[in-house]
C-alpha distance (Angstrom), angle and dihedral (degrees) to the residues before:
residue distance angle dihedral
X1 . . .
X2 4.11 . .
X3 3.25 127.9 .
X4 4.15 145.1 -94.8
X5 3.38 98.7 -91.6
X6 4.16 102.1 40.1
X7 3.72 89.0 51.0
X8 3.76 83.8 53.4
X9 3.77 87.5 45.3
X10 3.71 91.4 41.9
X11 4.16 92.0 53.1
X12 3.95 90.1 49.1
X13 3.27 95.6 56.2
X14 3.90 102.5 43.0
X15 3.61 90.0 43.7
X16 4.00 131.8 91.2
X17 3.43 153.7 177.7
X18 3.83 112.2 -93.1
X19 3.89 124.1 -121.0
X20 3.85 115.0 -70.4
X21 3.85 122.0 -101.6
X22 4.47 137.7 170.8
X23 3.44 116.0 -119.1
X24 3.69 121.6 -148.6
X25 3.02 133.5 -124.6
X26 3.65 102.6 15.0
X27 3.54 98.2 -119.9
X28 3.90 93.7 70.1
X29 3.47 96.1 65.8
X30 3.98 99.5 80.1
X31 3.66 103.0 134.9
X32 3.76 97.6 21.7
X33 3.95 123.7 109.5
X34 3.35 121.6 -122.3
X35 3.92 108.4 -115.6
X36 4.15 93.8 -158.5
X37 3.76 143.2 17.1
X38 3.61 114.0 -76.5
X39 3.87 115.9 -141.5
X40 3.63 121.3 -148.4
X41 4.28 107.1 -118.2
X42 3.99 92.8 -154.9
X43 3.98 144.0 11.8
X44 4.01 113.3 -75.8
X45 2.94 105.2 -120.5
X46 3.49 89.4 26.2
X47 3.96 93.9 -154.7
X48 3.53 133.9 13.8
X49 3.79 112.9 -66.5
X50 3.46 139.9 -165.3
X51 3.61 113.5 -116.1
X52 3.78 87.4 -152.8
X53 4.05 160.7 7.5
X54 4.03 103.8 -77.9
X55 3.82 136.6 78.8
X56 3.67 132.2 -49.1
X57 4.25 106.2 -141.6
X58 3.65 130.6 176.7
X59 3.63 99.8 -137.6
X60 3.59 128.8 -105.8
X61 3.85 139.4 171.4
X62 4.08 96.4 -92.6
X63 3.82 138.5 52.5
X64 3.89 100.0 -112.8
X65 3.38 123.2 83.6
X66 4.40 136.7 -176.2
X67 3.92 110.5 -115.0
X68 3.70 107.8 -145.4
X69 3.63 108.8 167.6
X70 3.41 149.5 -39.0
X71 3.91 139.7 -97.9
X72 3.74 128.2 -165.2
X73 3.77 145.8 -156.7
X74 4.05 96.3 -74.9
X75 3.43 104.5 19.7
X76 3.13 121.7 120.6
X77 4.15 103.0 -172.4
X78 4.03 108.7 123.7
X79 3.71 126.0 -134.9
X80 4.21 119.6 -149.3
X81 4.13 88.2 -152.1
X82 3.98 108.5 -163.3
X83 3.72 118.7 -145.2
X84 4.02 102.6 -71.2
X85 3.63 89.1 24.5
X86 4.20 123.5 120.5
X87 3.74 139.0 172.8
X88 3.75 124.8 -152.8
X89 3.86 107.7 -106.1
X90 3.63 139.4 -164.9
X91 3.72 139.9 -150.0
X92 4.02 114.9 -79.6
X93 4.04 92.8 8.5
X94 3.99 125.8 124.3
X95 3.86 118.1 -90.8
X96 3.63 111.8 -133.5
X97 3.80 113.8 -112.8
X98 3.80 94.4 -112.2
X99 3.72 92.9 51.2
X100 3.73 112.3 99.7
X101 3.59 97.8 174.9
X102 3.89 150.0 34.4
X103 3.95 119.0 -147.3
X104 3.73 113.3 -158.0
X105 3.96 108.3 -119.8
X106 3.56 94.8 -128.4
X107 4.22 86.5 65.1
X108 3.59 98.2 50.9
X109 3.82 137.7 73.2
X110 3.76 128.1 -143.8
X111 3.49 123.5 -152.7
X112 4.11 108.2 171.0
X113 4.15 109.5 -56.1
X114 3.74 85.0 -16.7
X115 3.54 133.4 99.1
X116 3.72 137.3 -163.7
X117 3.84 123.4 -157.5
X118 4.06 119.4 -173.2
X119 3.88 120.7 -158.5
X120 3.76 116.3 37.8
X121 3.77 113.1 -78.1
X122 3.86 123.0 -119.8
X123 3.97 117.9 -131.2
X124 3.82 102.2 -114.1
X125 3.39 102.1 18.5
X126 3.72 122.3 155.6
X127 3.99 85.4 -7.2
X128 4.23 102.0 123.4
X129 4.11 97.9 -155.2
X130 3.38 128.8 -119.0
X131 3.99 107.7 -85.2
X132 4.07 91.8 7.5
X133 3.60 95.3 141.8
X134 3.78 92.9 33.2
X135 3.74 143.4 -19.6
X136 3.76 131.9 -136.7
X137 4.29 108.7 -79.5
X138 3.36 92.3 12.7
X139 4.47 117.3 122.9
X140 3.84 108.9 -91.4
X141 3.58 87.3 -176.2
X142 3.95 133.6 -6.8
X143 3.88 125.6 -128.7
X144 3.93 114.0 -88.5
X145 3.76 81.9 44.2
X146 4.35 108.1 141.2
X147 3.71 98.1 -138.0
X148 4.14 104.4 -130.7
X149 3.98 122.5 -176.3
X150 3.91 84.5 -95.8
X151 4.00 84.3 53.8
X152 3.86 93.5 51.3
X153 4.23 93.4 48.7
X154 3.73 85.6 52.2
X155 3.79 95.0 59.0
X156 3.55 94.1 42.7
X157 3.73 99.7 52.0
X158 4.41 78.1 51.5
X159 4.00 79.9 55.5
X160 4.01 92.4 -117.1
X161 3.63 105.0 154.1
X162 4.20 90.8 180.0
X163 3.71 139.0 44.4
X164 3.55 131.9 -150.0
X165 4.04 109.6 -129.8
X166 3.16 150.7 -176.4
X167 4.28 101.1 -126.0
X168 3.93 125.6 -113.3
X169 3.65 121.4 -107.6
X170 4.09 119.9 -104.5
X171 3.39 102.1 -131.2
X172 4.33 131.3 -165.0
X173 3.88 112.8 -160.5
X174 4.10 99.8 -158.7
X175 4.01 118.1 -164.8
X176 4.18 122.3 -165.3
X177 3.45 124.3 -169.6
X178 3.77 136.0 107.5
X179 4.10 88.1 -152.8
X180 3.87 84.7 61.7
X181 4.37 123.0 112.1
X182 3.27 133.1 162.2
X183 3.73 123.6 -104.3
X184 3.92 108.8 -92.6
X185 3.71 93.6 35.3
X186 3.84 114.8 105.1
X187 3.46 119.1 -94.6
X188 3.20 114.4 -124.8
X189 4.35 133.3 -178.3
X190 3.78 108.5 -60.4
X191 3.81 98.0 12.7
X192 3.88 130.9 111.4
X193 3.48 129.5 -167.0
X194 3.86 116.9 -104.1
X195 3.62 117.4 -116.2
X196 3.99 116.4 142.0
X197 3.84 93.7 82.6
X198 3.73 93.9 48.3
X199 4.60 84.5 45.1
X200 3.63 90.9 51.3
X201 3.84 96.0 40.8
X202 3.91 85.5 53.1
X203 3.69 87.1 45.0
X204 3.71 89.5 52.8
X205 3.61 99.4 51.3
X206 3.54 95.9 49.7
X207 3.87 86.7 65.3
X208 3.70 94.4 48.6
X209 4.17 105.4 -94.7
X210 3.72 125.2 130.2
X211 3.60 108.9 150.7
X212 3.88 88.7 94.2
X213 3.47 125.0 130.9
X214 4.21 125.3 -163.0
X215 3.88 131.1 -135.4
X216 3.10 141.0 172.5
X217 3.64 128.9 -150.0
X218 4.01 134.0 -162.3
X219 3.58 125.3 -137.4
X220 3.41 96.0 -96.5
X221 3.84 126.5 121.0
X222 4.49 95.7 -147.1
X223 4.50 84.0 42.6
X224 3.70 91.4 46.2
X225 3.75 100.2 44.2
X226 4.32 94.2 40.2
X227 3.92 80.9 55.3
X228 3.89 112.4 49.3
X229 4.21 82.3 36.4
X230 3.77 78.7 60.1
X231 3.73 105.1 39.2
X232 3.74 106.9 34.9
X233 3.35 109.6 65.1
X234 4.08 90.8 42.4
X235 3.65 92.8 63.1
X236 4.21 132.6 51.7
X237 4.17 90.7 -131.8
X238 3.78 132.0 21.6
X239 4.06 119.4 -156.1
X240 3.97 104.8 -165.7
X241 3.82 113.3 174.5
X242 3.80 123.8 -158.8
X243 4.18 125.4 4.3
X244 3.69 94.0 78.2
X245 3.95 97.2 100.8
X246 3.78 124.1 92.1
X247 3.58 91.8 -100.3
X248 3.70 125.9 140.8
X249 3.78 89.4 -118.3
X250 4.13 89.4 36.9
X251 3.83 102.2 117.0
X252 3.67 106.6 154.2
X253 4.15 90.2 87.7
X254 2.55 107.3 48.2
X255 4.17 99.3 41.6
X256 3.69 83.3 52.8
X257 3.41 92.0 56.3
X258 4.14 98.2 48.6
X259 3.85 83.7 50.5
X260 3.61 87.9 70.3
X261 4.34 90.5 -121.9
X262 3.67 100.8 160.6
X263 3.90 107.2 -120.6
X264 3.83 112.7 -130.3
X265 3.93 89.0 177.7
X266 3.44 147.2 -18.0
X267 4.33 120.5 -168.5
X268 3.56 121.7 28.7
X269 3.87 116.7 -150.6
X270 4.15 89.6 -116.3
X271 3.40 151.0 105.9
X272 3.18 132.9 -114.7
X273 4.25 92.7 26.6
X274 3.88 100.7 21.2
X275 4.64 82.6 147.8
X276 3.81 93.2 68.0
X277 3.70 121.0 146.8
X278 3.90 129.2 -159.9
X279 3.51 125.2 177.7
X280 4.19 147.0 143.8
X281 3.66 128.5 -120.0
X282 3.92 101.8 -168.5
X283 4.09 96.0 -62.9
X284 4.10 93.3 -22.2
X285 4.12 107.9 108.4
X286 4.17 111.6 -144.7
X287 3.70 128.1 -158.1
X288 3.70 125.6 -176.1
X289 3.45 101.3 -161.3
X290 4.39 117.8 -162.5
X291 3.81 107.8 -97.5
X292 4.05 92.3 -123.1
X293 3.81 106.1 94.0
X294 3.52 99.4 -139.1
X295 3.72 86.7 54.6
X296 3.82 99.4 41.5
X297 3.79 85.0 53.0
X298 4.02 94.3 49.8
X299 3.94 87.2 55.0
X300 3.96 86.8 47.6
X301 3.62 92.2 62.6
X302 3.63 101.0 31.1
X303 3.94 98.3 41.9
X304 3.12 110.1 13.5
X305 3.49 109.5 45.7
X306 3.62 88.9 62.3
X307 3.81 103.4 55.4
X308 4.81 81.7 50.0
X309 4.02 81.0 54.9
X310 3.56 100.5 52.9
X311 3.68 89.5 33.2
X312 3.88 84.1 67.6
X313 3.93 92.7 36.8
X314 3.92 95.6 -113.0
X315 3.88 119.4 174.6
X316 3.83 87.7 -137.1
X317 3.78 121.5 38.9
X318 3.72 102.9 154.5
X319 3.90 121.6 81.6
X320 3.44 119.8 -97.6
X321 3.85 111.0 -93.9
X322 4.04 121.0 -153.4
X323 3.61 128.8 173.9
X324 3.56 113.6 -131.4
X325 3.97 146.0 172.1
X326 3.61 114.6 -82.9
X327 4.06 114.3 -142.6
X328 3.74 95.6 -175.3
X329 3.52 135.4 63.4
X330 3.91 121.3 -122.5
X331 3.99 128.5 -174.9
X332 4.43 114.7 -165.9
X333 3.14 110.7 -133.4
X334 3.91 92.9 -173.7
X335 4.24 124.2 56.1
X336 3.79 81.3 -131.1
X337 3.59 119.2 122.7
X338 4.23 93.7 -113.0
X339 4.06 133.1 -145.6
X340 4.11 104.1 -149.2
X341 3.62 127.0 -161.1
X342 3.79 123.8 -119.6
X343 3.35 170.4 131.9
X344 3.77 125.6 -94.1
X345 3.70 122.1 -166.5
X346 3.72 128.8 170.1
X347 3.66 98.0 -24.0
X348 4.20 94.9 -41.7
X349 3.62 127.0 82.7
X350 3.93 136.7 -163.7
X351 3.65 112.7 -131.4
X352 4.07 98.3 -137.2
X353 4.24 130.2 -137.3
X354 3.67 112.1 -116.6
X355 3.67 101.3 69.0
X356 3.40 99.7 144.2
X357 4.38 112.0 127.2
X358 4.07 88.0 -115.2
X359 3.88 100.5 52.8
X360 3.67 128.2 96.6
X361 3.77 109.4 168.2
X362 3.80 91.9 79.4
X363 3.38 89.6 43.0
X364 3.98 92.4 51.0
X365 3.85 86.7 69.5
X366 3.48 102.6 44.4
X367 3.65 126.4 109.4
X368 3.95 92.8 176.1
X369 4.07 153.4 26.4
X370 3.17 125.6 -128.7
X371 3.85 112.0 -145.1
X372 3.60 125.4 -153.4
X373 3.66 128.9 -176.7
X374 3.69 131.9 -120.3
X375 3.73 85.8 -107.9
X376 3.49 97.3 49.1
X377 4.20 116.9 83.3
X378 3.53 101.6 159.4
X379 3.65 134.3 45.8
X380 3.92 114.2 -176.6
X381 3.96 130.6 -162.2
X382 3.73 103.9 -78.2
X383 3.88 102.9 23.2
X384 3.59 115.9 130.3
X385 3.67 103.3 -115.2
X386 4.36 120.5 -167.1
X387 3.80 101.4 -117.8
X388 3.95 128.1 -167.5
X389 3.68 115.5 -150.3
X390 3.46 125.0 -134.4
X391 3.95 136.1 -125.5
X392 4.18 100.2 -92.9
């Protein structure tokens, strides 16, 4: 058994960025990381714009100016404006060279082909410049850089139509248990409804996988071993929950261990999830996750999570960590170092009931764990506890 933070260690090191692919079009790639630097191919904006609906003027010593025409978002007709000379202007469309100013409409009067502004008028203002945002060969956005749906309108208004990227993990979710049916099947004496596949599915999508597959798996030695022989070297991380106790009918281990996958650790001093497995098959990552959900979901965020991250070269692949103000009171029972299920809210969190490794419904309203060290056996109202916040 090692502990929290050389399993961490242990994952980190073991764990790398996936071969480098393009996506196309651009606006597939939310999720992804980008693999290079990305250049920007023009100026943004690529001319000088107006930053909104009014008058372009070039300047001159009194308030009135000659209106003599009119230029829109997509034109591209020029104006040579004389001193005490304007156009009418819009939003997003190209100031002419001799303008060196917009006027807001909403400060300026019109009377025929003539227009009056008040207050004195700044050179420059409401002109964006030429390359403002960016200019041509400068980075748009580094490498390591977590493309977002802001990140993919960037490159498009650049004209990129494909990203270079660091590819998404194929993932297997595996599921032992005889006691295990489907929900919508009837439930009958000594049978439970299935639901850590369909958790850390969820889970998964809510970080931006979807090549995932689902099995399920008997309790069988000969079914388990023809299936992770099957599905382990066809996919770059395996997520098998349950089977990996010392059970009679606990199978996982020691199929795992006939399959020649090189065991990197088994037992992590912990609770909930203290049966966690990690190991490599050639470039394939395995977990074997406890069989208690609220467990298997601990290790997910605590384990797992890391080894996606640095799958997808992230700079950060642990959760964020705060430390906030406990308002409950909470007693260990165990020396265990302890994950605790909670609720954080503006910088204090409630330590909830329901911590035992099997239950979910506290756990379906949490937005946090609590940690608490080995050391630690009592955390009183007002303490300042370390807290890990999870995934919304």
């Amino acid at each position: 058994m090692i502990s929290i933070d050389s399993a961490i260690l242990t994952i980190k090191k073991h764990s790398k960025p996936l071969h480098k692919e393009t996506i196309k079009p651009v606006e597939k790639s939310n999720g992804y990381v980008i693999s290079q630097n990305i250049y920007s191919p023009i100026n943004m904006p690529p001319f000088r714009q107006s930053a909104m609906d009014g008058y372009a003027l070039h300047l001159h010593d009194l308030s009135e100016y000659k209106l003599i025409g009119e230029v829109k978002a997509g034109d591209h007709e020029t104006y040579q404006l004389k001193k005490g000379e304007a156009v009418r202007i819009f939003t997003g469309a190209p100031v002419p060279d001799t303008a060196n100013a917009v006027v807001m409409q909403e400060k300026v009067q019109v009377k025929g082909h003539i227009i009056e502004t008040g207050n004195k008028i700044l050179e420059g203002s409401n002109i964006r410049p030429k390359g403002e945002q960016i200019k041509t060969g400068a980075i748009a956005l580094k490498k390591g850089t977590s493309l977002t749906s802001a990140g993919i309108g960037f490159l498009t208004s650049l004209g990129i139509k494909e990203v270079p990227v660091f590819k998404k993990p194929t993932i297997a979710i595996i599921t032992t248990g005889n006691e295990l049916i489907e929900p919508g099947e009837k439930l009958k004496p000594g049978k439970i409804y299935e639901s850590n596949s369909k958790m850390l599915l969820s889970a998964l999508y809510s970080l931006k996988f979807y090549d995932i597959t689902l099995h399920k798996v008997e309790d069988h030695y000969e079914t388990t071993y023809e299936s992770l022989n099957r599905i382990i070297p066809t996919n770059d991380l395996v997520i098998i929950t349950g089977g990996i106790s010392v059970g009679d009918y606990d199978f996982v281990g020691k199929v795992l261990e006939d399959l020649k996958v090189k065991r990197l650790f088994y037992k992590v001093n912990q609770k909930p999830g203290k049966p966690l497995y990690y190991g490599k098959m050639n470039n394939t990552s395995v977990f074997a996750l406890p069989g208690n959900p609220a467990a298997a979901l601990t290790c997910f965020y605590m384990y797992v999570y890391i080894t996606l991250n640095r799958m997808m070269d992230h700079a950060i692949v642990e959760l964020p960590r705060i430390w906030a103000k406990s308002l409950t009171k909470f007693e260990k029972r165990a020396d265990r170092p302890q994950f605790l299920k909670a609720i954080l809210n503006h910088g204090k969190v409630e330590i909830l009931d329901g911590q035992n490794s099997s239950m979910l419904q506290s756990y379906a309203i949490s937005n946090a764990l609590v940690f608490m060290p080995e050391k630690l056996s009592v955390i009183n109202i007002g303490d300042q506890v370390e807290t890990i916040v999870l995934p919304v």
